[in-house]
VODO-581672 format. One record per residue (C-alpha): residue number from 1; residue in three letters; chain; x, z, y. Coordinates in pm, whole numbers. Each point is the difference from the previous one (the first is absolute). Layout:
BEGIN
REC  NUM  ala  A  X  Z  Y .
...
***
This chain:
BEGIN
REC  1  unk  A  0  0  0 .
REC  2  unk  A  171  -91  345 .
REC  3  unk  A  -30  307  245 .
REC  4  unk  A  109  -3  335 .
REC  5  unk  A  14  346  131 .
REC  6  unk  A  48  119  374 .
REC  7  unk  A  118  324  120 .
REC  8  unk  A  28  154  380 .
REC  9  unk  A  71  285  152 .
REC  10  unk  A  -165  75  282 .
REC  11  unk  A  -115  338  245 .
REC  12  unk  A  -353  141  64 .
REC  13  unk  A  53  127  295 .
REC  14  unk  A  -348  301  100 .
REC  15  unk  A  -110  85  282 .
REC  16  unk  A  214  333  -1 .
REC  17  unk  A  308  -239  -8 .
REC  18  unk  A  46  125  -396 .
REC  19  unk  A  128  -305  -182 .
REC  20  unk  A  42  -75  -395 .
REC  21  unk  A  158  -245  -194 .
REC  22  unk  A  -251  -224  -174 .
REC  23  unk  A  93  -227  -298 .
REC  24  unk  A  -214  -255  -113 .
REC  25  unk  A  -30  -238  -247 .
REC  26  unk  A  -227  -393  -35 .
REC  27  unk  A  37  -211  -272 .
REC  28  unk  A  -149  -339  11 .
REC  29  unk  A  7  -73  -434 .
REC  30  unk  A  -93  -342  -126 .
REC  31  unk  A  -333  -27  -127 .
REC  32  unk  A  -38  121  -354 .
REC  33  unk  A  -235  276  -17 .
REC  34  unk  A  -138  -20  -367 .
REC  35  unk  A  -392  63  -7 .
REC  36  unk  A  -168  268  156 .
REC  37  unk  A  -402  132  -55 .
REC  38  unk  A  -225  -224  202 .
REC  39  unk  A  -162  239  262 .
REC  40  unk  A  -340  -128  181 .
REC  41  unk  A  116  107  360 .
REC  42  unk  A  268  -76  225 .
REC  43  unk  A  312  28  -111 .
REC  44  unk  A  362  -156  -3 .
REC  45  unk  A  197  -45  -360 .
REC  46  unk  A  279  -146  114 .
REC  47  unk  A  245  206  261 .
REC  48  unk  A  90  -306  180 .
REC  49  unk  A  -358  -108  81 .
REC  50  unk  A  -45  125  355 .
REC  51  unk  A  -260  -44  255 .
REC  52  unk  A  -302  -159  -179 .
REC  53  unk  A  -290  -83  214 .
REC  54  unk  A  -335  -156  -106 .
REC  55  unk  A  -208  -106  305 .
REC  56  unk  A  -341  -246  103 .
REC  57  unk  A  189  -272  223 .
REC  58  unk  A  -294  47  289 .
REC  59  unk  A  228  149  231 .
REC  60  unk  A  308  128  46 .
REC  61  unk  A  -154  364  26 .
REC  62  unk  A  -125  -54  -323 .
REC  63  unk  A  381  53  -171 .
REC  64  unk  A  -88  391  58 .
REC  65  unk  A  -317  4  -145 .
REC  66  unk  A  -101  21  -339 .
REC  67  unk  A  -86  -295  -220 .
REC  68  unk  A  -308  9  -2 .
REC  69  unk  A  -203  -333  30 .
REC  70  unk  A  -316  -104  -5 .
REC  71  unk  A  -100  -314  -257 .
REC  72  unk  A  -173  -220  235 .
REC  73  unk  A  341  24  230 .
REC  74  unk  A  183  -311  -6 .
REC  75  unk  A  306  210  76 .
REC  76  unk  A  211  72  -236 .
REC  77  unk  A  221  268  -150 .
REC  78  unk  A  398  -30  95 .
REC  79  unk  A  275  192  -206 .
REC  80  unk  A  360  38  159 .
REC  81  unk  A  274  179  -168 .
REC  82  unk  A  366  26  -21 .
REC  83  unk  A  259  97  -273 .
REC  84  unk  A  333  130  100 .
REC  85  unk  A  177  -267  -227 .
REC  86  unk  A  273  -260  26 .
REC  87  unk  A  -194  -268  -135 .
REC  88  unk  A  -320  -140  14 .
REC  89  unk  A  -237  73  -312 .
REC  90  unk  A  -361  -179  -144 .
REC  91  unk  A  -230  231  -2 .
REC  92  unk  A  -354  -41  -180 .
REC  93  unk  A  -350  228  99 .
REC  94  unk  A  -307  30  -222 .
REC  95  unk  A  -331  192  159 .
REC  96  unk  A  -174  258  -161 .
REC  97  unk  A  -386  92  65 .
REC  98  unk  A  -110  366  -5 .
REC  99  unk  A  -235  199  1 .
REC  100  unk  A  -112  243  273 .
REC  101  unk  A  268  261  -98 .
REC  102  unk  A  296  -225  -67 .
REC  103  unk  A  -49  -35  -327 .
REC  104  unk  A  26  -332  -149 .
REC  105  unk  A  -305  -198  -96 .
REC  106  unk  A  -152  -191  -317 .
REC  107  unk  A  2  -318  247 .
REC  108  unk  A  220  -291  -129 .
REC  109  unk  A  198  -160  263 .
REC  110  unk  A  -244  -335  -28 .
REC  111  unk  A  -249  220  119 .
REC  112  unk  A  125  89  321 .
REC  113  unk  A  292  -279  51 .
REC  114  unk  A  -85  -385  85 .
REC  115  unk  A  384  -29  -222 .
REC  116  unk  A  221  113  -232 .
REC  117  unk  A  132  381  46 .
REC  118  unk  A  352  -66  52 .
REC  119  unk  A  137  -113  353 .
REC  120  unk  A  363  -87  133 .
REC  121  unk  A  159  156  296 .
REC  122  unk  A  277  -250  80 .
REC  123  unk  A  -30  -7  397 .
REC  124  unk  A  286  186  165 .
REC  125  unk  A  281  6  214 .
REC  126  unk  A  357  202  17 .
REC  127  unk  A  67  235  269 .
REC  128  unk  A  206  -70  336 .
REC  129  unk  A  242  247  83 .
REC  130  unk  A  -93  278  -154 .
REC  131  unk  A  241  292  -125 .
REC  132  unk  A  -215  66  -320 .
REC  133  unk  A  -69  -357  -114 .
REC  134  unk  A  -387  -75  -124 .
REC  135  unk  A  -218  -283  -76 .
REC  136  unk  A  -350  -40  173 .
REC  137  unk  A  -281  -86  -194 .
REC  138  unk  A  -373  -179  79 .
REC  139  unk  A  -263  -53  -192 .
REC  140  unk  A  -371  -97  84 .
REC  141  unk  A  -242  152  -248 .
REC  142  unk  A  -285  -205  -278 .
REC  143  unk  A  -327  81  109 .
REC  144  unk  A  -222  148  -186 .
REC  145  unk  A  -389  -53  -149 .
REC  146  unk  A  -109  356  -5 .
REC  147  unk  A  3  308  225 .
REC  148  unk  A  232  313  -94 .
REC  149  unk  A  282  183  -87 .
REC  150  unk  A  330  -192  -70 .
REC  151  unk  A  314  66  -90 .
REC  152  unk  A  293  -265  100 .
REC  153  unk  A  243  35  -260 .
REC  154  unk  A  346  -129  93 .
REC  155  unk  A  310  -42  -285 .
REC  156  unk  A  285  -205  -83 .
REC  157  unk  A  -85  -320  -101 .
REC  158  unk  A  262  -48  -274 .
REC  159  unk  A  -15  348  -112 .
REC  160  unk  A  -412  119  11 .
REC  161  unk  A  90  356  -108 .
REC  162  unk  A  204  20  348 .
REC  163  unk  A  -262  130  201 .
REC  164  unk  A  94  -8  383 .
REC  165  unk  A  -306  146  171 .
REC  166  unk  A  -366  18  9 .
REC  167  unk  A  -249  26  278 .
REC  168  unk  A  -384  44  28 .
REC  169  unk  A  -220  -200  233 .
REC  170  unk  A  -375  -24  34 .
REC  171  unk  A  -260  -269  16 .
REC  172  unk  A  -381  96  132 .
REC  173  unk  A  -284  -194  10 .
REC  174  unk  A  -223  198  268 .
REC  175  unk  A  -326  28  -215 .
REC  176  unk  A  -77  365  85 .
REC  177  unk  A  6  82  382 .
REC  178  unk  A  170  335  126 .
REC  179  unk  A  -115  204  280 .
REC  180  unk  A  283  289  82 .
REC  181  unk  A  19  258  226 .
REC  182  unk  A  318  164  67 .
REC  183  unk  A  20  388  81 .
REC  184  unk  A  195  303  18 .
REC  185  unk  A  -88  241  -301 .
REC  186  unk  A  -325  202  -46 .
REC  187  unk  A  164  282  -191 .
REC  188  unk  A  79  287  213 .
REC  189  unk  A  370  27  -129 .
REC  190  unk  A  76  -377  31 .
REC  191  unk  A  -158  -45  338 .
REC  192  unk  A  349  -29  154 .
REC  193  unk  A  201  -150  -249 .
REC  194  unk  A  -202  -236  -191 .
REC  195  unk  A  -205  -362  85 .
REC  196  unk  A  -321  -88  -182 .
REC  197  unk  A  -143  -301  -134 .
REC  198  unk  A  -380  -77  -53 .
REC  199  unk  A  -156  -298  -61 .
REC  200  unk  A  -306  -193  -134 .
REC  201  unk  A  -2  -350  -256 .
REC  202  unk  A  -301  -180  8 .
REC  203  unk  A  49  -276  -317 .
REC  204  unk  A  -291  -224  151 .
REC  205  unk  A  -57  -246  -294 .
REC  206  unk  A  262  98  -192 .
REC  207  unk  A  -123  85  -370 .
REC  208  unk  A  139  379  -52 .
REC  209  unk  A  -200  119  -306 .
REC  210  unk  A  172  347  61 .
REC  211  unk  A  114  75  337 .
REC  212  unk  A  175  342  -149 .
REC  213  unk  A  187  -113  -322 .
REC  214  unk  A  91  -377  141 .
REC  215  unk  A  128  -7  370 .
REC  216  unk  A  321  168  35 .
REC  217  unk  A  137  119  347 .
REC  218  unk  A  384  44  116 .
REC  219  unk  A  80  137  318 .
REC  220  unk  A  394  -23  138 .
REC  221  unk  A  180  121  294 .
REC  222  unk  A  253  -219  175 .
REC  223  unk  A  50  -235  -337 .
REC  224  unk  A  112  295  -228 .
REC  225  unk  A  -105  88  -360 .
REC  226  unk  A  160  260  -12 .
REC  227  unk  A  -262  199  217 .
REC  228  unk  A  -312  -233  -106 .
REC  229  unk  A  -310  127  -77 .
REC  230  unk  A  -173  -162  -349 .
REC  231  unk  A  -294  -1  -71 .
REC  232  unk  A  -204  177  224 .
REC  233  unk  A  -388  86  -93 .
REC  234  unk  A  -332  -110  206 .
REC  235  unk  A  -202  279  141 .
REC  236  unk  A  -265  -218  31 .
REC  237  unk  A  -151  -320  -131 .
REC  238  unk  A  -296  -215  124 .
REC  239  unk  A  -72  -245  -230 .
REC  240  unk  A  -310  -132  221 .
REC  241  unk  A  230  -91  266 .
REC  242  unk  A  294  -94  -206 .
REC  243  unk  A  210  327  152 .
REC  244  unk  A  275  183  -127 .
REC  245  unk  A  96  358  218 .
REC  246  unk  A  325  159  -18 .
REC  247  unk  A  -20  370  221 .
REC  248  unk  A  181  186  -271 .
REC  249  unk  A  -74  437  146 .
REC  250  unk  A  278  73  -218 .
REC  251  unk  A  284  -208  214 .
REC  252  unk  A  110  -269  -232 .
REC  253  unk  A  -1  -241  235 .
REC  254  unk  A  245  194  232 .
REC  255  unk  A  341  -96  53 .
REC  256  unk  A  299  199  144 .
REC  257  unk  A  44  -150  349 .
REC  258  unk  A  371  49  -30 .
REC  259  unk  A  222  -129  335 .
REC  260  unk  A  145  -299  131 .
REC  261  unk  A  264  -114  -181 .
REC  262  unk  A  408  23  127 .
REC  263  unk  A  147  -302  40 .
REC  264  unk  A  335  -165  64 .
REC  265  unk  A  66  -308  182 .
REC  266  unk  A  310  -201  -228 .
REC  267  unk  A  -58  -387  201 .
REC  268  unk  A  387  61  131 .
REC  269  unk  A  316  137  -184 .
REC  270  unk  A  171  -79  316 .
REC  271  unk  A  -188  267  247 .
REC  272  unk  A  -210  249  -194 .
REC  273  unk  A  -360  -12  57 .
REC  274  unk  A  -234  281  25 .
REC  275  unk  A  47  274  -231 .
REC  276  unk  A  334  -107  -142 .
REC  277  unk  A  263  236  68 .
REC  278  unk  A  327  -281  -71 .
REC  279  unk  A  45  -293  -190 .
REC  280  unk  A  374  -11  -200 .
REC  281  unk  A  124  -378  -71 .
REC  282  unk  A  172  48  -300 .
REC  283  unk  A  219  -277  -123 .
REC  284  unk  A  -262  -104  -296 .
REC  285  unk  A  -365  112  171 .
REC  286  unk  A  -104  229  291 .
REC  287  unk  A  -133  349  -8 .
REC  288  unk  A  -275  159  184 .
REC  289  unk  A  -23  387  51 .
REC  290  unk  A  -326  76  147 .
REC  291  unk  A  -66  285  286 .
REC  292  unk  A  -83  316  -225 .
REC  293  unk  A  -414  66  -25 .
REC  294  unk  A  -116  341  5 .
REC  295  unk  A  -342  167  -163 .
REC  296  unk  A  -271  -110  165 .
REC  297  unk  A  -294  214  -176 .
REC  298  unk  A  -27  255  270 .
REC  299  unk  A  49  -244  294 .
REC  300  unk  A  -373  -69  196 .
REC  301  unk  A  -46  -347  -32 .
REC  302  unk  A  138  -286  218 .
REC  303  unk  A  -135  -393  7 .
REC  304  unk  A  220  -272  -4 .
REC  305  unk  A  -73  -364  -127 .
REC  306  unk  A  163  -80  -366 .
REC  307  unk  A  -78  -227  -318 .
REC  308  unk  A  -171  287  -163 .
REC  309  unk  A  320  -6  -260 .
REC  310  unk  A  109  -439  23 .
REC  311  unk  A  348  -163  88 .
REC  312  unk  A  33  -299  148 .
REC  313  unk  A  310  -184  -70 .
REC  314  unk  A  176  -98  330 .
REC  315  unk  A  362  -88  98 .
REC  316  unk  A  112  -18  376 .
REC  317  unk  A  351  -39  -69 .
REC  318  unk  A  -95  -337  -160 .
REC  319  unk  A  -262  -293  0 .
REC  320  unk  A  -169  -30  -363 .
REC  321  unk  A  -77  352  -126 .
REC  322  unk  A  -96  -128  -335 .
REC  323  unk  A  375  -133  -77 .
REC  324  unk  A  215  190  280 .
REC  325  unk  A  -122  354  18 .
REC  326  unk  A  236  243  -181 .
REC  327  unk  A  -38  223  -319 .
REC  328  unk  A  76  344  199 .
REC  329  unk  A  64  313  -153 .
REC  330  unk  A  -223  277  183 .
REC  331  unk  A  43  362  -68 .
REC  332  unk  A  -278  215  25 .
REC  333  unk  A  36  372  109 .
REC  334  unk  A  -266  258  36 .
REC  335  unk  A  128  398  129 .
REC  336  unk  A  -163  246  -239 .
REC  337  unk  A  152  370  18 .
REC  338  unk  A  -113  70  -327 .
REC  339  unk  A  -105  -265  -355 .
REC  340  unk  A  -358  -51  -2 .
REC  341  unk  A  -206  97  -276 .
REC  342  unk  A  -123  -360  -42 .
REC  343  unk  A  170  -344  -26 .
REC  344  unk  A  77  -172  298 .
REC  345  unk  A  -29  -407  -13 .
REC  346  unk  A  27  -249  299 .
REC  347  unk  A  -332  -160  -2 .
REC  348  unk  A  -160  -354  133 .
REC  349  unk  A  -11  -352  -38 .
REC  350  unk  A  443  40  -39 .
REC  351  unk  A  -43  181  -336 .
REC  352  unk  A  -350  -214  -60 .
REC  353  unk  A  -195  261  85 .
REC  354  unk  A  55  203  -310 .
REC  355  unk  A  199  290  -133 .
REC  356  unk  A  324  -128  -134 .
REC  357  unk  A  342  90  -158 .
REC  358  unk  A  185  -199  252 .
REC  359  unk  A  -183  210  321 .
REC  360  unk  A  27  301  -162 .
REC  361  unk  A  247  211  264 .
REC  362  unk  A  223  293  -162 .
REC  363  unk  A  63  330  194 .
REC  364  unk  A  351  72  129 .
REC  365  unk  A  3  361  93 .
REC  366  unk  A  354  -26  134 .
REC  367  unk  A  -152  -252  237 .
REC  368  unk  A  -323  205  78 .
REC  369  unk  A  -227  -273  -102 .
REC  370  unk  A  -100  -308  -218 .
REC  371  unk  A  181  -334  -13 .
REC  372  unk  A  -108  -338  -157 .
REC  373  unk  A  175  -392  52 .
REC  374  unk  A  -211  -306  8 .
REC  375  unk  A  91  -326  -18 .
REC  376  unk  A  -213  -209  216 .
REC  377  unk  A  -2  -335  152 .
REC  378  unk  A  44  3  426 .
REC  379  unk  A  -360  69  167 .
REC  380  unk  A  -211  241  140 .
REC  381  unk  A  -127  329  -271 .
REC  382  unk  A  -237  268  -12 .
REC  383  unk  A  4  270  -233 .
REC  384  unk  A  -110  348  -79 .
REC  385  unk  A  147  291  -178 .
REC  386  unk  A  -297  39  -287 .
REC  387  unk  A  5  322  -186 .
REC  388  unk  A  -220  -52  -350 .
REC  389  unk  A  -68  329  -80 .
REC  390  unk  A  -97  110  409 .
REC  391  unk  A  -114  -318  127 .
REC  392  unk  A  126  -11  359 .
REC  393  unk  A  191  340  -12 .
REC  394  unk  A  287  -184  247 .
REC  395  unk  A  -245  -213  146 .
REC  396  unk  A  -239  183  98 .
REC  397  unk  A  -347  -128  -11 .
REC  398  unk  A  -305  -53  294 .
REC  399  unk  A  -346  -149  36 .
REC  400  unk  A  143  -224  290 .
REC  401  unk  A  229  -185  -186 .
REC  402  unk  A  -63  -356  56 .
REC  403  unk  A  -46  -155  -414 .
REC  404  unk  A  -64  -379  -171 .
REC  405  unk  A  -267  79  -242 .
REC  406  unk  A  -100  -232  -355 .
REC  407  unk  A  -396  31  -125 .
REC  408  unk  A  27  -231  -312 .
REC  409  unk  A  -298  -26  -257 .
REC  410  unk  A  42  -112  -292 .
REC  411  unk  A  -346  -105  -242 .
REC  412  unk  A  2  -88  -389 .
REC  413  unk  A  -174  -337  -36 .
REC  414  unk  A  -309  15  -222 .
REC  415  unk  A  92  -41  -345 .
REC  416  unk  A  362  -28  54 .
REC  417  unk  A  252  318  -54 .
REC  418  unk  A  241  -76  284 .
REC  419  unk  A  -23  83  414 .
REC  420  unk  A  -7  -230  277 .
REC  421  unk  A  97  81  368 .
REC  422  unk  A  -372  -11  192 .
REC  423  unk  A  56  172  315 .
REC  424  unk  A  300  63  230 .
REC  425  unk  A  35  123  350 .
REC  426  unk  A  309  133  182 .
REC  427  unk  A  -26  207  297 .
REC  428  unk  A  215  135  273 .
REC  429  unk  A  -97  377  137 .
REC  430  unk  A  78  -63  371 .
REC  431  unk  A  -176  -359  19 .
***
């Protein structure tokens, strides 16, 4: 296996002018990674697959928000990626449908596919000028016959058990309408800290034999799984007037409101941009120490305009982010006097807006606090420090906080056992 390994030494330097010596290690290793269990989510296989995006071409806006599209759309779904490699590769994609809760359907792929399962990736170009050299690739996405859950499924073309990543995306056919109303908490305890969601489906002409067992709802905050709510119950249904109610008394459609979300402004390693402490250009790639963040969970709460957890990759230093922006190292620190009795992970659309090995930070208690290092791709970033077992213990968490909420509702066709997408809204709390 070829293995090219770089080392630097470099200093942290704190606030209180107390500096250590930091050693770290990247290894960009030619693709061989033997077959790992196919997950349903989004996730990365391969090390050297970096900054995967799936996005609706409608606008460029669109590249930081979810893919979600709707089937009478003639835009269409775009996948970008880039693998830290010397050479260019063939990659190959198959889709997957799935039911309402990820799990794979009985569908064939003739069912839901106008073609054959199995598509070539072979558009891409090399990088320009870049420390960490990578290859950029596009692809435009089949469509598909049928409303739902899918699962892009991406691998190596001459080796199918080399898995290199998978991501979900979402089709809806808007068959059932959604009425929402946003709101901060009913419960006397959450009044401050959480944000609730009712709403009302009214299925029209839609043949729903039973409301309760076949229509499934999902709600999600800010794109995230992780904190999704399944499956929520009706409190109410009107089948003379084709309603559905959901006003749950018992708070399962409440949310933690959390707080904006830090972010870090990488479009220059030339000058560093807003919350970047310095930028070190190493001989083989650059290195980005970020100002240290503090505990926000007692702090009142404070408005600022973010991405509600996105990036955006951007390069001012060059012309064509795409090819020219540079693979950066950036080093996370957080001051904690004391270790935490829960995990501490760097959380948004950076570490794909789950709870990963990678993102997991480890406590240095010589330091006074946690470190992580992430390799990402020049841009603009927003993050949070997410805390599984105390949601929002660093963050903090407030009914003001402005949140990107997902209502999808999913129904079983009559006589058939797999779900279809029906209904989707998304929803912004301050517009």
């Amino acid at each position: 296996m070829k293995k090219v390994t770089f080392i630097f030494s470099a200093f942290f330097i704190f606030i209180n002018v107390i500096p250590f010596q930091k050693v770290f290690s990247y290894s960009l290793i030619e693709p061989n990674q033997g077959s790992e269990e196919l997950e349903y989510k989004d996730r990365i296989y391969n090390p050297n697959i970096k900054t995967v995006n799936l996005y609706t071409d409608k606008n460029e806006r669109s590249k930081i928000e979810p893919p979600v599209i709707n089937i009478q759309s003639p835009n269409q779904l775009i996948l970008e990626f880039d693998e830290l490699y010397e050479d260019a590769r063939y990659f190959q994609a198959k889709i997957i449908h799935c039911n309402w809760d990820w799990t794979p359907s009985d569908l064939r792929p003739i069912e839901y596919l106008p073609s054959y399962n199995e598509f070539d990736i072979h558009t891409y170009e090399y990088s320009v000028n870049t420390k960490v050299p990578y290859t950029h690739y596009t692809y435009i996405l089949p469509r598909v016959n049928l409303p739902g859950n899918y699962v892009l499924i991406v691998y190596n073309r001459d080796d199918p058990e080399e898995l290199a990543f998978t991501r979900r995306f979402m089709v809806y056919d808007q068959l059932i309408n959604i009425f929402h109303e946003f709101k901060r908490s009913m419960g006397v305890q959450e009044i401050r800290t959480h944000q609730q969601i009712d709403f009302i489906l009214n299925y029209g002409n839609v043949d729903i034999y039973n409301p309760q067992r076949d229509v499934k709802v999902v709600l999600r905050q800010n794109q995230s799984w992780v904190t999704a709510i399944y499956d929520i119950r009706p409190t109410e249904i009107d089948e003379l007037s084709r309603k559905i109610e959901y006003r749950p008394f018992n708070l399962e459609n409440n949310f933690y409101g959390g707080n904006e979300f830090r972010f870090f402004d990488l479009n220059s390693v030339i000058a560093p941009g807003r919350n970047v402490d310095r930028v070190y250009n190493q001989e083989d790639r650059y290195d980005a120490f970020l100002l240290q963040d503090k505990n926000r969970g007692s702090e009142f709460y404070s408005i600022w305009e973010d991405l509600n957890g996105g990036y955006v990759i951007s390069n001012i230093d060059g012309y064509d982010p795409k090819l020219e922006a540079q693979y950066v190292n950036v080093h996370f620190f957080l001051r904690s006097p004391e270790k935490l009795r829960s995990d501490v992970f760097i959380f948004g659309k950076l570490s794909d807006y789950d709870l990963i090995p990678e993102f997991k930070m480890k406590y240095a208690q010589d330091l006074g606090g946690y470190t992580a290092d992430a390799l990402l791709k020049q841009g603009w970033y927003d993050y949070v420090y997410f805390t599984p077992d105390t949601p929002f213990l660093i963050e903090g968490s407030h009914f003001e906080t402005e949140n990107t909420y997902d209502i999808l509702v999913y129904i079983k066709p009559q006589g058939r056992t797999f779900d279809i997408l029906a209904g989707y809204v998304s929803f912004n709390t301050k517009r």
